[in-house]
N, C-alpha and C positions, 0 to 999 in steps of 0.2 A: 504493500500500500504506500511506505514512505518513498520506495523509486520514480510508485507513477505517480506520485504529486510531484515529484524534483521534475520528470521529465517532461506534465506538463505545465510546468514554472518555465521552464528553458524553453518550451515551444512554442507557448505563449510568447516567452520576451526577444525571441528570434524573430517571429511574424512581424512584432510590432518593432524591432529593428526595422524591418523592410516595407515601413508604410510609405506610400507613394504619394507626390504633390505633383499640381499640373498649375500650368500656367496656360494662359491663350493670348494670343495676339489675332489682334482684329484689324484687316485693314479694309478702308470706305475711299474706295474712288470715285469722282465724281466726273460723271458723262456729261456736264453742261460747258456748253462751249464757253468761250470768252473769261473763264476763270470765275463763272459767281459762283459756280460749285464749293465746297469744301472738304477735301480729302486729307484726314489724318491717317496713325498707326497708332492704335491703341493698344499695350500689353498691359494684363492683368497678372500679378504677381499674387501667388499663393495664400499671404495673407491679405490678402483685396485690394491692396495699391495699386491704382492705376499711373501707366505713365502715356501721355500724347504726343509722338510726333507728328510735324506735317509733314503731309505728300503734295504732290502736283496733280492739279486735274488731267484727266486724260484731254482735253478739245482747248483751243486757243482758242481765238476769231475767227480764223481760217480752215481751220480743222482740226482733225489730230496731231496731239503734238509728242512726237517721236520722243524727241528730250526726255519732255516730264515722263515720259514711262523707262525710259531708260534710268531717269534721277529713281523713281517708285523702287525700280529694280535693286536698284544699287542700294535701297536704304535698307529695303528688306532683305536681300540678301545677308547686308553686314549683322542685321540684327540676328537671325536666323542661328549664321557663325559664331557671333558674340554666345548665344543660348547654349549650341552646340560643344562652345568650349569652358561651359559653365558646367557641361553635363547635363543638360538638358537634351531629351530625346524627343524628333515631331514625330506623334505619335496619330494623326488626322489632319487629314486641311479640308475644310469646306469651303466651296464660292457658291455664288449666285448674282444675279441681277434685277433690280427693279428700276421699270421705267425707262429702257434705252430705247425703245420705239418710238418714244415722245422728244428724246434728248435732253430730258430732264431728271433722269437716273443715277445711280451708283451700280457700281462694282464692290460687291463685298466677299472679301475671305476670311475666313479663322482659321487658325493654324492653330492647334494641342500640344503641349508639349506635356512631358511627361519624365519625373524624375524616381 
């Protein structure tokens, strides 16, 4: 009786060594031309801190604008890597869209991470 309590004290405190926290990053691009859009990257950190960076809208005046998604790229990537070498593992990405038929949408993803 006194073994299988020790061994479940230790299996117990093994599991709860290996509890898992997840983090998400959210990011919101915005389909409206000319820049009235607003496109951030929101991460939400384990105990609910959030941090906001900004993106670039996907449309200029003129149209699409290559840059700002190559900029989008490049922020999210660093972040990604930055999590990555934190030990953080993306464990899901969601996208979807609302509203680009009209021009007056977003682009949104979530990315999971999972430690």
């Amino acid at each position: 009786m006194k073994k299988l309590f020790y061994t479940a004290i230790i299996a117990f405190a093994t599991q709860a060594g290996f509890a898992q926290e997840y983090l998400q990053i959210t990011t919101v691009e915005s389909v409206v031309p000319g820049g009235l859009g607003r496109s951030k990257m929101i991460t939400t950190k384990p105990n609910g801190e959030m941090e906001e960076t900004n993106l670039e809208n996907f449309f200029s005046m003129v149209g699409i604008n290559f840059g700002n998604i190559r900029n989008n790229d490049k922020v999210i990537t660093q972040k990604i890597s930055e999590l990555t070498k934190d030990g953080w593992k993306l464990e899901h990405v969601t996208s979807g869209v609302y509203g680009v038929e009209k021009s007056t949408g977003i682009f949104i993803t979530r990315y999971l991470f999972k430690k």
